[in-house]
MARMARLO-515730 format. One record per residue: residue number from 1; residue in one letter; x, y, z of N, C-alpha, C, O, CB in turn. Coordinates in nm, 4 decimals, always signed. Glycine has a CB too. Layout:
! MARMARLO-515730
PT seq type      nc1      nc2      nc3     cac1     cac2     cac3      cc1      cc2      cc3      oc1      oc2      oc3     cbc1     cbc2     cbc3
PT NUM    A        X        Y        Z        X        Y        Z        X        Y        Z        X        Y        Z        X        Y        Z
...
***
This chain:
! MARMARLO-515730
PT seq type      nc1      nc2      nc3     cac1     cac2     cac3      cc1      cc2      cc3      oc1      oc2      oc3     cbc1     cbc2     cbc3
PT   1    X  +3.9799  -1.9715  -1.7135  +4.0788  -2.0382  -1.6325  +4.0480  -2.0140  -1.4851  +4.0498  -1.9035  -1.4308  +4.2204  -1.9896  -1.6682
PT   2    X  +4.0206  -2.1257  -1.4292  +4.0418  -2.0857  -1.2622  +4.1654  -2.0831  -1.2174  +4.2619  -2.1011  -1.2916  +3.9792  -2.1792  -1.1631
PT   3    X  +4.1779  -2.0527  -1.0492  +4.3491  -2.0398  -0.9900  +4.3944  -2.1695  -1.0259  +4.5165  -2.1599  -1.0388  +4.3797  -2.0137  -0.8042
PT   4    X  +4.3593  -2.2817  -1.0477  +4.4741  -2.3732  -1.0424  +4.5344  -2.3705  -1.1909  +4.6519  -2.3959  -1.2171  +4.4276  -2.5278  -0.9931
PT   5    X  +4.4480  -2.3401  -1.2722  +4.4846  -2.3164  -1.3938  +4.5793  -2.1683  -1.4368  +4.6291  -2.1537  -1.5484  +4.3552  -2.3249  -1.4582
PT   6    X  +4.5861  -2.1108  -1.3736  +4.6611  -1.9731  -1.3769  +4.7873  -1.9960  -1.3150  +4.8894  -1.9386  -1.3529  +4.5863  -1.8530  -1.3011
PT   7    X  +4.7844  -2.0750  -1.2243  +4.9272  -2.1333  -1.1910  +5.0357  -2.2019  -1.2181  +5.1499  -2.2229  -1.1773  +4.9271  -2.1730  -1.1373
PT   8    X  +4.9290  -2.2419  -1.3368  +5.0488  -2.3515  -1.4410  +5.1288  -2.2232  -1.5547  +5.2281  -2.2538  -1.6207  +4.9231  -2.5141  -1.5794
PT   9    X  +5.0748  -2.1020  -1.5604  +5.0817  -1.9729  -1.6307  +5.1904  -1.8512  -1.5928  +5.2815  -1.7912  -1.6498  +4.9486  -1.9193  -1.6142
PT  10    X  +5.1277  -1.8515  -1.4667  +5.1903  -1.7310  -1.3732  +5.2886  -1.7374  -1.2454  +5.2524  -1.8098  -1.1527  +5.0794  -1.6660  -1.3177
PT  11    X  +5.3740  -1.6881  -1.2371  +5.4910  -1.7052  -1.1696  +5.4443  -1.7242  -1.0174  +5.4747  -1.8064  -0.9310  +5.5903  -1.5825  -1.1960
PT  12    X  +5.3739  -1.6344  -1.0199  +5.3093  -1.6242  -0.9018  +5.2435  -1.7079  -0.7877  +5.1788  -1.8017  -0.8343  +5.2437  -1.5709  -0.9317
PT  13    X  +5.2410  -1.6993  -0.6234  +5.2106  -1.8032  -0.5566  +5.1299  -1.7261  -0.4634  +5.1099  -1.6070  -0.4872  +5.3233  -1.8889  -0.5066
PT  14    X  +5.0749  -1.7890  -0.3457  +4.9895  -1.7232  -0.2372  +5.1222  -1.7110  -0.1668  +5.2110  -1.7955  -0.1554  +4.8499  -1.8113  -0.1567
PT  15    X  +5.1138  -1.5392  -0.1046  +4.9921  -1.4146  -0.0889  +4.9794  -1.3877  -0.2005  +4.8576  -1.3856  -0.2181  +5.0134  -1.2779  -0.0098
PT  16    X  +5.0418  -1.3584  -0.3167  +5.1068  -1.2621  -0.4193  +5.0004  -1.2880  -0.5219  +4.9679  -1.1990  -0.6005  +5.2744  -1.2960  -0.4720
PT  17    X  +4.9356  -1.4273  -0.5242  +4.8689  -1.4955  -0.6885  +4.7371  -1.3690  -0.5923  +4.7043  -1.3724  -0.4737  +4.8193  -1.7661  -0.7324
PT  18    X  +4.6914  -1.2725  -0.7020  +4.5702  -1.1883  -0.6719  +4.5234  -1.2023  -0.8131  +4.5302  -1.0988  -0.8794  +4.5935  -1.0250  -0.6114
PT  19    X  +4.4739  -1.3171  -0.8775  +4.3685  -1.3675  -0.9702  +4.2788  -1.5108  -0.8967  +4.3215  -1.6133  -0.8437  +4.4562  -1.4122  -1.1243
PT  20    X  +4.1243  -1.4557  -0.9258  +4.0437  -1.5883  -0.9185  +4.0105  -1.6723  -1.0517  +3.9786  -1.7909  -1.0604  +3.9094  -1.5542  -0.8562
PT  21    X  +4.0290  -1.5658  -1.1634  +3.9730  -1.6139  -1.2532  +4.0189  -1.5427  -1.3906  +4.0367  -1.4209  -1.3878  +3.8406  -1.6109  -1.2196
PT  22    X  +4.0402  -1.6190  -1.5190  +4.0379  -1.5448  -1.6305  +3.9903  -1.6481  -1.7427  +3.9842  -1.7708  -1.7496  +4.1780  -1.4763  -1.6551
PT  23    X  +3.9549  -1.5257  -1.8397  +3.9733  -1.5702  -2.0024  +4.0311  -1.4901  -2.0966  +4.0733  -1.3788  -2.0651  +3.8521  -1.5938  -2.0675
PT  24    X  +4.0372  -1.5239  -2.1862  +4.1199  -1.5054  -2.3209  +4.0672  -1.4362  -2.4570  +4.0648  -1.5217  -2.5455  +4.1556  -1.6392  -2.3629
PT  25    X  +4.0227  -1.3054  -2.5048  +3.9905  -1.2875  -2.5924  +4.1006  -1.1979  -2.7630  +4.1229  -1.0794  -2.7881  +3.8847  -1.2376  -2.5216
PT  26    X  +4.1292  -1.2930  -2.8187  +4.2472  -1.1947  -2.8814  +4.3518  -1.1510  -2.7872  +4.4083  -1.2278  -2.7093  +4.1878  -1.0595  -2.9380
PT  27    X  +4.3753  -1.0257  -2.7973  +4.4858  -0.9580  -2.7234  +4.4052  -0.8708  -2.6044  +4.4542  -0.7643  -2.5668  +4.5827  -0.8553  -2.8335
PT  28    X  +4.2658  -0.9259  -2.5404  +4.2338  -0.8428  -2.3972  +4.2065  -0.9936  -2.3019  +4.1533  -1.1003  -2.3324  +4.0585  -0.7089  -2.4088
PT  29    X  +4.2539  -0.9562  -2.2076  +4.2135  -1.0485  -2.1142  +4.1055  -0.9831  -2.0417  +4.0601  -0.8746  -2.0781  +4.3235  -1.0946  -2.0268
PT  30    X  +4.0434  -1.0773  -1.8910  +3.9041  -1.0777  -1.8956  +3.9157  -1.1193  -1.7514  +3.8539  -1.2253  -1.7413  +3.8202  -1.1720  -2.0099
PT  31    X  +3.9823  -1.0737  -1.5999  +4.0000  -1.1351  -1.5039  +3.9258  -1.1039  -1.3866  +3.8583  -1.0011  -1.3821  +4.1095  -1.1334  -1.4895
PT  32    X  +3.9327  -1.1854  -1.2889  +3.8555  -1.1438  -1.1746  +3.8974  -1.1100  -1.0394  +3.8797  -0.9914  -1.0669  +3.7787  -1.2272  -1.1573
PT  33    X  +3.9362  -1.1057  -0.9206  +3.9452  -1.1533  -0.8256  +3.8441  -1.0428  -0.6833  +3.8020  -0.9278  -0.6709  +4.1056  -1.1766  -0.8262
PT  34    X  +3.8473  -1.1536  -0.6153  +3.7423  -1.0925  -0.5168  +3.8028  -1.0934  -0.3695  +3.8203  -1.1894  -0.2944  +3.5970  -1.1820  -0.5195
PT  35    X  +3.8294  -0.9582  -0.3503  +3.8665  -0.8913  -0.1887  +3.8342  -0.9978  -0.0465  +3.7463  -0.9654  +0.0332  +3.7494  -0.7346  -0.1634
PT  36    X  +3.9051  -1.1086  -0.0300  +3.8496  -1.1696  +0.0516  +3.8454  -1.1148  +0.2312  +3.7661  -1.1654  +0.3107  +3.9104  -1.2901  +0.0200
PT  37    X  +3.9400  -1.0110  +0.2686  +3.9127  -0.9735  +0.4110  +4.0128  -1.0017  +0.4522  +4.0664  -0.8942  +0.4790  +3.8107  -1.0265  +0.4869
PT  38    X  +4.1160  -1.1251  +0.4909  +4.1561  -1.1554  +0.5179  +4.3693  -1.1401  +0.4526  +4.4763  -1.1773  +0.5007  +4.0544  -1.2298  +0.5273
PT  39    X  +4.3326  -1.0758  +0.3430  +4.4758  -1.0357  +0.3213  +4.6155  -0.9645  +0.3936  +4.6174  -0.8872  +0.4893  +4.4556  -0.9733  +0.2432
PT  40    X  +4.7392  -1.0217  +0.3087  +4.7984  -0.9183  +0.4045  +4.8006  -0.8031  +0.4395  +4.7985  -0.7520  +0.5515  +4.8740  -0.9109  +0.4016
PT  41    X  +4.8057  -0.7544  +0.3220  +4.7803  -0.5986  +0.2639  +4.6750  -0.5105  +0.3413  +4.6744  -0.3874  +0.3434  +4.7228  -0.6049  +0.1066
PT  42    X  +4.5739  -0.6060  +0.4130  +4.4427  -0.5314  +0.4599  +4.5055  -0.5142  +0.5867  +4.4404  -0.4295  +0.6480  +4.2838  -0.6123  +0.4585
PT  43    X  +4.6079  -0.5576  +0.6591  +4.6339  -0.5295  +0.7898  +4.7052  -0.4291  +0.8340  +4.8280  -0.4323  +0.8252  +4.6792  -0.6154  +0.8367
PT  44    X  +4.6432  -0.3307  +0.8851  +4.6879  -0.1834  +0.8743  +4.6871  -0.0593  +0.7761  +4.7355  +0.0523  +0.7950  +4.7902  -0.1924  +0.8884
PT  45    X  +4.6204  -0.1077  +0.6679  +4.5330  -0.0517  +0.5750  +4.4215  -0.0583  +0.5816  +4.3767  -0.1460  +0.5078  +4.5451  -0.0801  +0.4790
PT  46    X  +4.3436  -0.0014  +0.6414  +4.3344  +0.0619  +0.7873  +4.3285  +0.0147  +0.9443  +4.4299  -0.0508  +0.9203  +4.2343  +0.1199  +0.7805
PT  47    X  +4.3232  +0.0089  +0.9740  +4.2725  -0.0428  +1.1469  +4.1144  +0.0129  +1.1163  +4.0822  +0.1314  +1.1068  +4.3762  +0.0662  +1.3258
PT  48    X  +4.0371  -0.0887  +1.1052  +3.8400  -0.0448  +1.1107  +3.8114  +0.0073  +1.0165  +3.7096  +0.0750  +1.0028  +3.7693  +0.0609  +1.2173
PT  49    X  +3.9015  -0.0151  +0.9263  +3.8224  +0.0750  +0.7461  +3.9318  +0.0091  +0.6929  +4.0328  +0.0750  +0.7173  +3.8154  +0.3013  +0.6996
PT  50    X  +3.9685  -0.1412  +0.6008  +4.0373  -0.1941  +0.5455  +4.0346  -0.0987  +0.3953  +3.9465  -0.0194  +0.3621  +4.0008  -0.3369  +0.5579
PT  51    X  +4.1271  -0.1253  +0.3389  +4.1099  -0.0643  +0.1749  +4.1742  -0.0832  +0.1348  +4.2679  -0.0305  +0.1947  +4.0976  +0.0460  +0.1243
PT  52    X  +4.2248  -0.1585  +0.0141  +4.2946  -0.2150  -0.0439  +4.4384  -0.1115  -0.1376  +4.4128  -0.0371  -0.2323  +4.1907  -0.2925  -0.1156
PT  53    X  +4.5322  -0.1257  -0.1005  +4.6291  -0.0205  -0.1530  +4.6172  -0.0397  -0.2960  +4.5830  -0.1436  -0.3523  +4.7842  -0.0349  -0.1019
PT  54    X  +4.6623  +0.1185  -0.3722  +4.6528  +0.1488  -0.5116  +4.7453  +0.0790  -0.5538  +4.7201  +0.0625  -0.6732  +4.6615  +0.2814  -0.5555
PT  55    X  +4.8669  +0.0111  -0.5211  +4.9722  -0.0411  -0.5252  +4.9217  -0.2202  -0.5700  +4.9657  -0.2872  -0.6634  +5.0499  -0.0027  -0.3780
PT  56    X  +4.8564  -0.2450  -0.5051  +4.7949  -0.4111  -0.5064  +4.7044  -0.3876  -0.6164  +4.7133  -0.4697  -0.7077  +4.7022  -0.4794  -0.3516
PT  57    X  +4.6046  -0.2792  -0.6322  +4.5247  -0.3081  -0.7587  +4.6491  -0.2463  -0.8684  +4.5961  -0.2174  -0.9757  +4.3480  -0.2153  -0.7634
PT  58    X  +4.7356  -0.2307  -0.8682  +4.8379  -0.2340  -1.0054  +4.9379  -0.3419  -1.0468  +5.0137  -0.3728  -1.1388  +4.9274  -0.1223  -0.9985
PT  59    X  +4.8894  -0.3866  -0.9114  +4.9361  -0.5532  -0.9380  +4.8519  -0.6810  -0.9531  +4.8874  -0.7955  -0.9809  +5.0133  -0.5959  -0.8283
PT  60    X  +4.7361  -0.6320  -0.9283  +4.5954  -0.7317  -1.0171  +4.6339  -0.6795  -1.1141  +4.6767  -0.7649  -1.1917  +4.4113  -0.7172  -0.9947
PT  61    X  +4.6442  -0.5537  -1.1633  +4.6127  -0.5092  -1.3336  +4.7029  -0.5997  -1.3932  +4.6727  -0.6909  -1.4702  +4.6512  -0.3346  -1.3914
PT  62    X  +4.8737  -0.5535  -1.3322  +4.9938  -0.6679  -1.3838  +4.9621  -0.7934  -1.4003  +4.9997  -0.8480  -1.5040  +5.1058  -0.6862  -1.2953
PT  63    X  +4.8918  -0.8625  -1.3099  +4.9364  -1.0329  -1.3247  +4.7983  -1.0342  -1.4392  +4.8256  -1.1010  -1.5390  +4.9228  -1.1708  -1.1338
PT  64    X  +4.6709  -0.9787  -1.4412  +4.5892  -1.0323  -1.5452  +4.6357  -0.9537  -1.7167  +4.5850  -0.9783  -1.8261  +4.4164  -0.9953  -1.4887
PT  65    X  +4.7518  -0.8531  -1.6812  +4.8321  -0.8168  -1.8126  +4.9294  -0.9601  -1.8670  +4.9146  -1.0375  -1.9615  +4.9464  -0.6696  -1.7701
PT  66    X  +4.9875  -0.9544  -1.8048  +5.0764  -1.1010  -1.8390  +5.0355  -1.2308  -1.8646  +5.1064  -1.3282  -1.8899  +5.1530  -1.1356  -1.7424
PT  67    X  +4.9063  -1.2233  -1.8552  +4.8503  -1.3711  -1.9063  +4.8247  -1.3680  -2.0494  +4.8093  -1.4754  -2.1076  +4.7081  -1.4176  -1.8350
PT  68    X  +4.8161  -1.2204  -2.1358  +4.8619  -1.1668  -2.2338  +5.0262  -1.2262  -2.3531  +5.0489  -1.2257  -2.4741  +4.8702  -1.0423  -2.1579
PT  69    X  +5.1067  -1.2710  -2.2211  +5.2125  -1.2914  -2.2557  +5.2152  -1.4605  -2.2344  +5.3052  -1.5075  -2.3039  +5.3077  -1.1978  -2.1831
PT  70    X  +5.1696  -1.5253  -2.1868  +5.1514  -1.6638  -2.1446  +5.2310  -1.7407  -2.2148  +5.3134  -1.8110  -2.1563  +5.0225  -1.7130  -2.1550
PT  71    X  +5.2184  -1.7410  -2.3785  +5.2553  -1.8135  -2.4070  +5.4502  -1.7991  -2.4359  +5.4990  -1.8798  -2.5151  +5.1562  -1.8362  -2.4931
PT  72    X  +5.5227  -1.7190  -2.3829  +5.6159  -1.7244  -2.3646  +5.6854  -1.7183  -2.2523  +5.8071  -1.7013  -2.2458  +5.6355  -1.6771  -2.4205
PT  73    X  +5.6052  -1.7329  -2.1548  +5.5997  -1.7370  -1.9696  +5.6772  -1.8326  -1.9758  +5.7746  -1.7977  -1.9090  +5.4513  -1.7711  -1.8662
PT  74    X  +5.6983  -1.9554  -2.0239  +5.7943  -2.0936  -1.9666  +5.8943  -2.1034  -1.9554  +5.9450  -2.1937  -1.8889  +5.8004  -2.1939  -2.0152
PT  75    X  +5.9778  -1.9884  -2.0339  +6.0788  -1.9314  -2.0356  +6.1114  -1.8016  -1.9617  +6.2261  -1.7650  -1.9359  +6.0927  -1.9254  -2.1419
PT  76    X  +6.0076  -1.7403  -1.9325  +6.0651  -1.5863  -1.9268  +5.9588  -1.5818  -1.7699  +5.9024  -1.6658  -1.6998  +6.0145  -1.4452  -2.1053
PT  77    X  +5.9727  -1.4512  -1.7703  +5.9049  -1.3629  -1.6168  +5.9130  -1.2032  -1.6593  +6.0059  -1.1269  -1.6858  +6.0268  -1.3896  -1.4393
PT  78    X  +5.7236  -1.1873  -1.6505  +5.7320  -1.0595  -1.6838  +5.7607  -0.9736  -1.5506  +5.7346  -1.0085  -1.4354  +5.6055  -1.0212  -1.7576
PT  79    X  +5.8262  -0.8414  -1.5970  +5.8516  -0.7477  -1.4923  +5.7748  -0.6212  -1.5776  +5.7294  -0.6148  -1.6918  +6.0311  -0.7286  -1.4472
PT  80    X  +5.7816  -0.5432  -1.4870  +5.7051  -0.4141  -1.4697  +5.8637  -0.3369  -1.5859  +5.9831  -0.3605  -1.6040  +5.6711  -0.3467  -1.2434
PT  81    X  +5.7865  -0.2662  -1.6210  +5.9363  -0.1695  -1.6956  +5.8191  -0.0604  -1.7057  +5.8251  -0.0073  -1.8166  +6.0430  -0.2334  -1.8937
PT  82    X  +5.7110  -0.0071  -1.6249  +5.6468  +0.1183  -1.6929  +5.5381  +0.1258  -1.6574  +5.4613  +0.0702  -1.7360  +5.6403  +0.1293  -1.8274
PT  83    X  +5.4544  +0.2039  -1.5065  +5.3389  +0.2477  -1.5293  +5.3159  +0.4128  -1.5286  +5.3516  +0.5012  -1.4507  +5.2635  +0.1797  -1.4374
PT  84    X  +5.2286  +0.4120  -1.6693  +5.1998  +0.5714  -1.7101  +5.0255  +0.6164  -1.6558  +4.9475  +0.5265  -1.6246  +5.2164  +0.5869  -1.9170
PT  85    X  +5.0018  +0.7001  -1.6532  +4.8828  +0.8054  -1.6477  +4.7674  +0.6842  -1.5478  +4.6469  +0.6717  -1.5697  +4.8125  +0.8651  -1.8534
PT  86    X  +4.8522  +0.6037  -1.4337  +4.7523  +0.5585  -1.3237  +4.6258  +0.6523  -1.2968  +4.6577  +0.7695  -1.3168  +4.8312  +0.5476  -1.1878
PT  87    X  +4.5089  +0.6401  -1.2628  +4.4209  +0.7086  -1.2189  +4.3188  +0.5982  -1.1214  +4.2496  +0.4990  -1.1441  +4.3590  +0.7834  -1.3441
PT  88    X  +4.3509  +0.6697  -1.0188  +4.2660  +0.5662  -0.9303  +4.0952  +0.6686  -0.8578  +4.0977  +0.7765  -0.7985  +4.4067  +0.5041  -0.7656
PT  89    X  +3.9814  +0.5920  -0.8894  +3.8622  +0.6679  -0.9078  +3.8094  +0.5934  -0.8057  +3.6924  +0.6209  -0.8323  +3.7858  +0.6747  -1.0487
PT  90    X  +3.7999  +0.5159  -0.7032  +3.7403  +0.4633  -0.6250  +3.8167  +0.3542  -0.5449  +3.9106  +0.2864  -0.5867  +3.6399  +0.4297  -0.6852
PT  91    X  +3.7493  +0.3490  -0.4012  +3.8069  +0.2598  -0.3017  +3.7408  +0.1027  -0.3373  +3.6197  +0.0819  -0.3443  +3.7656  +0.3204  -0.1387
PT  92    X  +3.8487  -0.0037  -0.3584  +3.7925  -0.1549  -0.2971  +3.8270  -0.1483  -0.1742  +3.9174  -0.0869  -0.1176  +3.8525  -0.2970  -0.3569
PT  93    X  +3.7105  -0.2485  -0.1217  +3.7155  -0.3280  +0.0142  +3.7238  -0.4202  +0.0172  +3.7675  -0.4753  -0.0838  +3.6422  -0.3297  +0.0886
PT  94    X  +3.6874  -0.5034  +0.1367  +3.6372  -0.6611  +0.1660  +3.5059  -0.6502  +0.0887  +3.4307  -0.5554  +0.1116  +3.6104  -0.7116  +0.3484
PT  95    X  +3.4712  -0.7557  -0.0141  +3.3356  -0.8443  -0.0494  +3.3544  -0.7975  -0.1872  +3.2851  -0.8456  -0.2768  +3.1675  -0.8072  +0.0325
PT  96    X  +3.4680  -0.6812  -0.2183  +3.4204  -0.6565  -0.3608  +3.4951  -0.7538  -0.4596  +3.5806  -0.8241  -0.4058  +3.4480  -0.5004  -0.4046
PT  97    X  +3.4792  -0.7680  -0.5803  +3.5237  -0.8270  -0.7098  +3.5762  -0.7333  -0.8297  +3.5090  -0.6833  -0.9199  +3.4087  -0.9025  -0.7610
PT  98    X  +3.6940  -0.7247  -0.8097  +3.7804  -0.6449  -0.8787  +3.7813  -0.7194  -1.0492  +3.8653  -0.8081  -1.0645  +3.9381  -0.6449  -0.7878
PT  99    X  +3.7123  -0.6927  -1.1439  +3.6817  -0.7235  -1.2809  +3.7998  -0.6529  -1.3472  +3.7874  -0.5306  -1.3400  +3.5322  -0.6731  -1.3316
PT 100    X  +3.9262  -0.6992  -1.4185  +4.0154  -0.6385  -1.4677  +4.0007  -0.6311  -1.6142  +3.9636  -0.7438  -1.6470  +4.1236  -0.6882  -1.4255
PT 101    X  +4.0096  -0.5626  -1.7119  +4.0129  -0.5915  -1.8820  +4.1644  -0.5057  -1.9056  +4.1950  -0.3896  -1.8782  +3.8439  -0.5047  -1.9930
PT 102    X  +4.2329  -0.6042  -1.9612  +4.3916  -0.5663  -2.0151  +4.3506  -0.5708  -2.1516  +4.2402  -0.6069  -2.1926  +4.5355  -0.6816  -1.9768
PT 103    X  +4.4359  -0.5362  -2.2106  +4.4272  -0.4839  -2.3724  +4.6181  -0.5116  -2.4304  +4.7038  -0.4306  -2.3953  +4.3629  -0.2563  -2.3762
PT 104    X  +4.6431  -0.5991  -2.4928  +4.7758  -0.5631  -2.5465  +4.8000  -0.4583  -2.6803  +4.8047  -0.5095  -2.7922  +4.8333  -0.6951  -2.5805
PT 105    X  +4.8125  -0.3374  -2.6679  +4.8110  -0.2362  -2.7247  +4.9636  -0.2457  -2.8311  +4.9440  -0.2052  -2.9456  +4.7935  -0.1221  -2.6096
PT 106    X  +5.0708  -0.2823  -2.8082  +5.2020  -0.2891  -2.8714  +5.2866  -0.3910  -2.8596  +5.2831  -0.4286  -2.7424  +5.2689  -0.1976  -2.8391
PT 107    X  +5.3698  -0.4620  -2.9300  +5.4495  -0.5063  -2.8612  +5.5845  -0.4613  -2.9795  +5.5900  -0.4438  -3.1013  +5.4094  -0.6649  -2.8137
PT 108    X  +5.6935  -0.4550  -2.8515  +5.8381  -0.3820  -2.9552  +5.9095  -0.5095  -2.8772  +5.9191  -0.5112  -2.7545  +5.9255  -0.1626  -2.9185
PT 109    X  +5.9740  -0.6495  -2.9891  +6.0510  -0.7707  -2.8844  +5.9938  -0.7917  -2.7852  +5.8718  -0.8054  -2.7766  +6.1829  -0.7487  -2.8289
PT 110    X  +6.1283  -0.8017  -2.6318  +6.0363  -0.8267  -2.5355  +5.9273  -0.7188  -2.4139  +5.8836  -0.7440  -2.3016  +6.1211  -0.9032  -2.4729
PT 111    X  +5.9126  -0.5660  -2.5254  +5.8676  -0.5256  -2.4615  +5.7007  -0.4999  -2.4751  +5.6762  -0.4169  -2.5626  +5.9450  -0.4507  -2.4504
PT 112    X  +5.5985  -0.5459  -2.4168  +5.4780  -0.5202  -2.4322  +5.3725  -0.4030  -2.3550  +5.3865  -0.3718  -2.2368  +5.4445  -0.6326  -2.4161
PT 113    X  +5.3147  -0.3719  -2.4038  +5.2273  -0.2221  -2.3657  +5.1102  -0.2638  -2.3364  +5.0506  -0.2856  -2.4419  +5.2060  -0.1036  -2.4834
PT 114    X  +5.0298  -0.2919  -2.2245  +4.8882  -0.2954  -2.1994  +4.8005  -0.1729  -2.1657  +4.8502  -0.0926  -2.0867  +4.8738  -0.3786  -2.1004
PT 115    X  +4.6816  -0.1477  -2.2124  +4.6107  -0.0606  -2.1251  +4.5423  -0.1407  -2.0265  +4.4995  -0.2476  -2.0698  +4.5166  +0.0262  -2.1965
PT 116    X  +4.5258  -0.1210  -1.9304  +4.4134  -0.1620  -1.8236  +4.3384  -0.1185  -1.7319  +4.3743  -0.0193  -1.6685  +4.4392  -0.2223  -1.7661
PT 117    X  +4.2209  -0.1804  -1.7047  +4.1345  -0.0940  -1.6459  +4.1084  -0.2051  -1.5031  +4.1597  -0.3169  -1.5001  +3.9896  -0.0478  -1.7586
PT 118    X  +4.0445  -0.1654  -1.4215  +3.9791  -0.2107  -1.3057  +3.8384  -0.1579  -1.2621  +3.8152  -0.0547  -1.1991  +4.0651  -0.1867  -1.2062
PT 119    X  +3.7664  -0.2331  -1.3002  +3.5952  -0.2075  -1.2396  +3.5751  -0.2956  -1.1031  +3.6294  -0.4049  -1.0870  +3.4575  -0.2744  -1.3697
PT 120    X  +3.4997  -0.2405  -1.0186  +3.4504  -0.2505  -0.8951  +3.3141  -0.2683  -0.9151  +3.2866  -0.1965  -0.8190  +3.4820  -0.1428  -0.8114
PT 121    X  +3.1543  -0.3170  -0.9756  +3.0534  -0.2933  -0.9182  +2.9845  -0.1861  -1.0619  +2.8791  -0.1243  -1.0763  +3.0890  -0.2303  -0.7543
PT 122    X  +3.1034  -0.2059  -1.1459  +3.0274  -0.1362  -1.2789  +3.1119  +0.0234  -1.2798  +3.0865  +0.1163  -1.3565  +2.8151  -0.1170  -1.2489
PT 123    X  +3.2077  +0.0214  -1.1809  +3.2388  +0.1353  -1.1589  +3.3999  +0.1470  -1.1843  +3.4826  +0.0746  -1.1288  +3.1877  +0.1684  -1.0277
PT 124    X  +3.4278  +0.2428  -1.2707  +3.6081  +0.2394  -1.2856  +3.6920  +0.2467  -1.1475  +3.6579  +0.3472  -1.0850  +3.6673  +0.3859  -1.3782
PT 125    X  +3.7837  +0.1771  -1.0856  +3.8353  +0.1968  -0.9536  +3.9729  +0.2087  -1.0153  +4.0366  +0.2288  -0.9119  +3.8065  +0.0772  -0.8329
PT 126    X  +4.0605  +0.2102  -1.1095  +4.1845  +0.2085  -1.1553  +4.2214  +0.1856  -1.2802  +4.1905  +0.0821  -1.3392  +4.2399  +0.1395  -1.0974
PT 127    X  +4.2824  +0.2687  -1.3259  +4.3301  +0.2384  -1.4754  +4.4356  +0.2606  -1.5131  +4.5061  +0.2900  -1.4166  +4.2741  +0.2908  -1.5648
PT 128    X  +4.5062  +0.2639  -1.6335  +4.6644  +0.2799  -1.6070  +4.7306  +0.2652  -1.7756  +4.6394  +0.2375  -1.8534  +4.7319  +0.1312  -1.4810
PT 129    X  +4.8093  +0.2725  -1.8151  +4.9241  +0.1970  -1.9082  +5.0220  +0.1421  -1.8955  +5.1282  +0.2041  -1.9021  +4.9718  +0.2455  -1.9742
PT 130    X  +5.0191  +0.0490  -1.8799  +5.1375  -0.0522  -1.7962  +5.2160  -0.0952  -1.9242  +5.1552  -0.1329  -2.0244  +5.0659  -0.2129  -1.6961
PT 131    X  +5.3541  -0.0887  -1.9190  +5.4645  -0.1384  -1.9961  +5.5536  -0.2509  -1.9213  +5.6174  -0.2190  -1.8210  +5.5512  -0.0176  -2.0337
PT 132    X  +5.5577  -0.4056  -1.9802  +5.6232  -0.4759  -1.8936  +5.7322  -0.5715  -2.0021  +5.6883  -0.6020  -2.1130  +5.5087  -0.5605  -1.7938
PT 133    X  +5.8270  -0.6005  -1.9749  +5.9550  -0.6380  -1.9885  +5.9548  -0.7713  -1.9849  +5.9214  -0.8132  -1.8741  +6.0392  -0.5845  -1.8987
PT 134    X  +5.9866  -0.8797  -2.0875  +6.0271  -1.0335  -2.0480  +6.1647  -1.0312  -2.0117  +6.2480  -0.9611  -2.0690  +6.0087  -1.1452  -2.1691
PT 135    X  +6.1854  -1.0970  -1.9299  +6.3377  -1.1218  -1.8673  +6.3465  -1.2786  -1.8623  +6.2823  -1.3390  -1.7764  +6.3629  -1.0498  -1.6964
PT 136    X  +6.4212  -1.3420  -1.9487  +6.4539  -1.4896  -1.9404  +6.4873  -1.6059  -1.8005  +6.5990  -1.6317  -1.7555  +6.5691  -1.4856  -2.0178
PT 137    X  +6.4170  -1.6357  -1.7752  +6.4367  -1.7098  -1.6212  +6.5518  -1.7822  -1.6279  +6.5578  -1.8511  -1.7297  +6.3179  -1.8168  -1.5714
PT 138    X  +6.6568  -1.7914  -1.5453  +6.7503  -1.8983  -1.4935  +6.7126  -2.0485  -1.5296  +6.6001  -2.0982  -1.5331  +6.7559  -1.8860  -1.3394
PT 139    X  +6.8299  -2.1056  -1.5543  +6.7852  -2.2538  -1.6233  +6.7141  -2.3251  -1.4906  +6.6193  -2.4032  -1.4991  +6.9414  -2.3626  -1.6914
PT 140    X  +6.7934  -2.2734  -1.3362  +6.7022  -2.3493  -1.2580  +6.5757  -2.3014  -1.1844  +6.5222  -2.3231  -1.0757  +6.7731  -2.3997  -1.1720
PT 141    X  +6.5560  -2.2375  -1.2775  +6.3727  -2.1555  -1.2343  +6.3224  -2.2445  -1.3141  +6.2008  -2.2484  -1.3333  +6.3115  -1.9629  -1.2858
***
């Protein structure tokens, strides 16, 4: 799926949409996106050494977790209800390509369990167990 195709999926809009790309295997997804320089997030994170907050790569992990859930997205909006044992092993910058692999590990109703990881360059930069929540959207969402 490219972005325009992830948009028909994900709640999400620019600044916030931080996917370039995914696919679909079983229950792991397979996503991409690449550090363009120019974000919000990079402004003042740092002044002359940008770096992307641990906070934003747990929200790449989130949005390429929930494409996991897609097919009940038309109705609903996943939320966060749970991140466990984060470990963040390396800095992104500008030029890199953040490679995400989610895993749907459980699901109890509307609550689902991903593991996910984040590679940089072949290299683990973040990983986590994310637990996220469907919450039924408003009839006029």
């Amino acid at each position: 799926m490219n972005r325009e195709e992830l948009k028909a999926i994900l709640p999400h809009r620019e600044p916030m949409l931080l996917l370039d790309e995914s696919s679909q295997a079983g229950d792991t997804t397979y996503s991409k996106y690449t550090v363009r320089g120019d974000e919000y997030f990079l402004q003042g994170h740092f002044p002359g050494k940008p770096i992307v907050p641990g906070v934003i790569l747990c929200e790449i992990m989130a949005q390429a977790s929930s494409l996991l859930m897609s097919d009940l997205m038309s109705r609903s909006i996943p939320l966060y209800a749970g991140i466990d044992q984060v470990r963040f092993k390396r800095v992104v910058v500008p030029g890199d390509t953040v490679e995400v692999k989610a895993h749907l590990t459980d699901r109890r109703g509307n609550i689902f369990f991903v593991d996910a990881e984040a590679i940089v360059g072949g290299q683990m930069c973040c990983r986590g167990k994310l637990t996220f929540m469907l919450v039924e959207k408003e009839p006029s969402e």
